[in-house]
C-alpha positions in Angstrom: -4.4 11.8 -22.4 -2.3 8.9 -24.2 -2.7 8.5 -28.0 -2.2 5.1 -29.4 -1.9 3.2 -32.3 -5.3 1.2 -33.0 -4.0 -1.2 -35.1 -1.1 -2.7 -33.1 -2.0 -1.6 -29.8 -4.1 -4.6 -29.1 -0.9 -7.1 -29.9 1.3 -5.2 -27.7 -0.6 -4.6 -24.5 -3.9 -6.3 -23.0 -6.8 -3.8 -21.5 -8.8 -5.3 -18.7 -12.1 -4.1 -19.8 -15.0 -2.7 -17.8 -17.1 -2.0 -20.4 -16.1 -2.9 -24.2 -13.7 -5.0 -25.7 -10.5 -5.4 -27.5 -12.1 -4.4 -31.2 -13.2 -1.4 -29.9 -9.6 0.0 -29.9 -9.2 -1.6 -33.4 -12.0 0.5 -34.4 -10.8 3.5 -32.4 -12.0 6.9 -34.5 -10.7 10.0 -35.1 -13.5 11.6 -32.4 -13.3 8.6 -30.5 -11.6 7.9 -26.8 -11.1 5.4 -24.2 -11.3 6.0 -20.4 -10.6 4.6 -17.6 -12.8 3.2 -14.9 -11.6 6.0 -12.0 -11.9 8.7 -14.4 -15.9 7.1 -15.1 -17.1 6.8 -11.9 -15.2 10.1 -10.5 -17.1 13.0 -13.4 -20.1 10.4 -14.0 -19.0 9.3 -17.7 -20.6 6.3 -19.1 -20.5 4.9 -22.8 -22.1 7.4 -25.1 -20.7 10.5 -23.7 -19.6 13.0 -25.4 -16.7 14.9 -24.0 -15.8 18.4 -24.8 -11.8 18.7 -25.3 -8.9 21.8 -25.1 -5.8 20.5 -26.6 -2.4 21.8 -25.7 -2.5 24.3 -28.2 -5.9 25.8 -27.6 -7.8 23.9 -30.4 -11.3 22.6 -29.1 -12.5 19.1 -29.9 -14.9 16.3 -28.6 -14.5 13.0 -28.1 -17.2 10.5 -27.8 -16.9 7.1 -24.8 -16.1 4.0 -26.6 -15.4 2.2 -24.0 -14.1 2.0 -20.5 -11.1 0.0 -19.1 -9.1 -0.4 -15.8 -6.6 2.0 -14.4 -3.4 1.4 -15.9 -0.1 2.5 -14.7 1.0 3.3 -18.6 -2.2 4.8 -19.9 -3.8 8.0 -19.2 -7.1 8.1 -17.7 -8.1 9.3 -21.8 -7.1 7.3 -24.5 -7.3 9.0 -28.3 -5.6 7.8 -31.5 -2.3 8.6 -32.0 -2.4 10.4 -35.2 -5.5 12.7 -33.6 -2.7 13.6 -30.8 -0.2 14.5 -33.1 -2.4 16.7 -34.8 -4.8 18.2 -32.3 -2.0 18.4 -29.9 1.0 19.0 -32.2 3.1 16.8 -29.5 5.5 14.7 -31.8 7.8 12.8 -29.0 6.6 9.4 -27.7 6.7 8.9 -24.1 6.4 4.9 -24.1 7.0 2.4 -27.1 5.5 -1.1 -26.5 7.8 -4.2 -28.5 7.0 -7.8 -28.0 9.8 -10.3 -27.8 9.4 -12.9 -30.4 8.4 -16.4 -29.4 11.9 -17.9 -27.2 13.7 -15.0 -27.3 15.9 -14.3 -24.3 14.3 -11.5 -23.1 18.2 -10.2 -21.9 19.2 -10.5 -25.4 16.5 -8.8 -26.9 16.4 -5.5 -24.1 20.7 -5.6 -24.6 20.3 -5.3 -28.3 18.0 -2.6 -27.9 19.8 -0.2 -25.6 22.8 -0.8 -28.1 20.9 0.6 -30.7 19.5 3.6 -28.7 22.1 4.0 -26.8 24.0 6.7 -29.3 20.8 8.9 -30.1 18.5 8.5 -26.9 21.1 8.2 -24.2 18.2 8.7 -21.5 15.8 6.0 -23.0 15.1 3.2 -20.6 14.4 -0.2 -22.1 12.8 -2.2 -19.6 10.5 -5.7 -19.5 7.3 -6.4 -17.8 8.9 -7.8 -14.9 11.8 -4.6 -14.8 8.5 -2.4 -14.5 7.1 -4.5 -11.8 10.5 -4.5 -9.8 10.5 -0.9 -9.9 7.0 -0.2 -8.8 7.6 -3.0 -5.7 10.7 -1.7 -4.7 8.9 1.8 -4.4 6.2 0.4 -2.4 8.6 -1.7 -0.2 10.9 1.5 0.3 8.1 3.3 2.3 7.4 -0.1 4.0 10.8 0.2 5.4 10.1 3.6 6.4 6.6 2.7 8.1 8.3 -0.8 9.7 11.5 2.0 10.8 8.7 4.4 12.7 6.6 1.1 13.9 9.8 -0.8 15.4 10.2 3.1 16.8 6.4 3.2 18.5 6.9 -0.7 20.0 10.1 0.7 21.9 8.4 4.0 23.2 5.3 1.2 23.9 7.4 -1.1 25.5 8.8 1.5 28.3 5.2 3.1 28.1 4.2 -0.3 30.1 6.9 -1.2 32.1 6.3 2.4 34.0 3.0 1.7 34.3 3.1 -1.5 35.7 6.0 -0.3 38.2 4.1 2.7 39.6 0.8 0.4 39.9 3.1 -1.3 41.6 4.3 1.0 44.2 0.3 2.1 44.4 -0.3 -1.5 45.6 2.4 -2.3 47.6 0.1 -3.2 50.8 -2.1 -5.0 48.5 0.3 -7.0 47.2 1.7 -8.0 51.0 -1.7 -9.0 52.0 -2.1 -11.3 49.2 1.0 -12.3 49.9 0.3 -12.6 53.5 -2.9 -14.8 52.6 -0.8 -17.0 51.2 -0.2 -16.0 47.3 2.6 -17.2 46.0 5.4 -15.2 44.2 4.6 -17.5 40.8 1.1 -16.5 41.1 2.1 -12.7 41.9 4.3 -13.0 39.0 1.2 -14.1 36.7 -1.2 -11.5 37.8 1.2 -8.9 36.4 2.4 -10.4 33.2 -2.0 -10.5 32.7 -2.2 -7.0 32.9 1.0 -6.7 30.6 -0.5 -8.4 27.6 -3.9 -7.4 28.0 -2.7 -3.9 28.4 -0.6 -4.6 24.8 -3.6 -6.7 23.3 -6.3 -3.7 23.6 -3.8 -1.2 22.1 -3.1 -4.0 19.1 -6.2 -3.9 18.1 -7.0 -0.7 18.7 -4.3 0.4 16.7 -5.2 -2.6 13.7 -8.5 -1.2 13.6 -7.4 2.2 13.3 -4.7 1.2 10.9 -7.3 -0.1 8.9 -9.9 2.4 8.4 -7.0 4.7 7.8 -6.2 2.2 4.8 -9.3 2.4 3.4 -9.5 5.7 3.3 -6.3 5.7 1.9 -6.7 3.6 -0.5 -10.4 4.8 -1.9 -8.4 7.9 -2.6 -5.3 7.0 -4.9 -7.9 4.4 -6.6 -6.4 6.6 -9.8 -2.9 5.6 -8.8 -4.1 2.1 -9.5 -3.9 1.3 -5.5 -6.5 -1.0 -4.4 -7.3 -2.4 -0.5 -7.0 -5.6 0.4 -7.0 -6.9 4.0 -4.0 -9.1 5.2 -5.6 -10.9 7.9 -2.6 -13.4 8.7 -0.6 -10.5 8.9 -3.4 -8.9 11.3 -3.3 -12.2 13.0 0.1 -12.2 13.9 0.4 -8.4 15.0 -1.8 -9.5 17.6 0.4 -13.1 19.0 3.2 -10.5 18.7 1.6 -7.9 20.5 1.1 -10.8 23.5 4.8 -11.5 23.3 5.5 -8.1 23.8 3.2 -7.9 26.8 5.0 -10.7 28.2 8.3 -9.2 28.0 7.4 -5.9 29.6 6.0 -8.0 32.6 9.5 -9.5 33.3 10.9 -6.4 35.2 8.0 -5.1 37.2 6.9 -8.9 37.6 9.9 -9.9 39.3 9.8 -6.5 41.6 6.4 -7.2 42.8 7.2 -11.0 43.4 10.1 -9.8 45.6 8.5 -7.6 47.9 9.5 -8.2 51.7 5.9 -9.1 52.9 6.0 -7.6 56.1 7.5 -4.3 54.7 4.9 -4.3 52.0 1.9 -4.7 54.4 3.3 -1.8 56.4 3.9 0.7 53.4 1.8 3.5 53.4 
């Protein structure tokens, strides 16, 4: 649960509202709370209910649904008055303070000022700005998209050899096949073709295979950290050009095992067993 202050709260930070509105946290009681939209849907509270509390301490309470706002990465999925924390919960330390900059300020004025004045008695306080707090949460995000891109480029390599010995045994497999085409009066270009085919639409029907997979997966995903304020969306250019790239990788397997089969000795092949 988060306790906040009712009459500022509103000037500090904006709720994106399901239900309610921004005088509802004005008008926040002492029995009153807040809640947000996963917590709703996920134990079935609406507007109205009541909800039966156990503070920290042991003392029992209720609380009654005011209103119901989006996940948020500072709030608790409960919100309470702040003077009702203090004295239901006895917890007297505050976790996040909220300051606006005045109108004009540099905002790398105001944040050095700050730390120079908590600097001596809260060594460990961070004093960061909306976009600090957005940096931070990005740079998490694109940390373990490194990691996934590291284990993809990873997969493409073991992929890439995956086809080439494919596409050299079949072949070896052919070998008299490919002479009497040859024989008929194929020409090496031609020969060269048919394999670099089978190269990409071997690498096209694992693409999507693999986007289709990749997606449900990130539904899934997703519908289950909707409390971590994680929410699907589907990047079809992105999609898009997994799959052109997927066709230039089946290209560049084909080289090798094209070139082989365009250089077979034609008589030799036809006689292979």
């Amino acid at each position: 649960m988060s306790g906040i202050q009712p009459a500022t709260f509103s000037q500090v930070y904006r709720l994106q509202w399901k239900q309610g509105q921004n005088s509802l946290v004005t008008n926040l009681g002492a029995h009153d709370a807040l809640v947000a939209d996963t917590f709703a849907s996920d134990h079935n509270v609406h507007v109205g209910t009541v909800l039966p509390v156990t503070t920290s301490v042991g003392l029992h309470d209720t609380s009654t649904v005011r209103g119901i706002f989006k996940s948020s990465q500072i709030l608790d999925p409960l919100v309470i008055r702040y003077d009702t924390m203090r004295r239901h919960w006895r917890l007297h330390s505050d976790v996040v303070v909220l300051v606006n900059a005045a109108p004009g300020a540099s905002l790398a004025a105001v944040q050095g000022r700050m730390k120079g004045v908590l600097k001596a008695n809260f060594p460990s306080v961070q004093v960061l700005s909306q976009q600090n707090i957005k940096d931070q949460s990005a740079k998490q995000i694109n940390q373990l998209l490194f990691l996934i891109y590291v284990l993809l480029a990873m997969s493409v390599l073991v992929s890439l050899f995956g086809i080439i010995n494919t596409l050299v045994l079949s072949i070896y497999e052919r070998t008299r096949e490919i002479g009497m085409l040859r024989a008929i009066g194929t020409t090496r270009g031609q020969v060269r073709m048919a394999v670099a085919w089978e190269s990409v639409i071997a690498a096209v029907i694992g693409a999507v295979l693999g986007l289709l997979l990749g997606v449900v997966l990130a539904v899934l995903v997703t519908a289950g950290l909707r409390g971590e304020g994680l929410e699907f969306t589907l990047p079809v250019g992105q999609l898009f050009l997994w799959v052109v790239f997927s066709v230039i990788f089946g290209i560049v397997a084909a080289v090798y095992p094209a070139i082989r089969a365009s250089r077979l000795d034609v008589l030799q092949a036809i006689a292979y067993e």
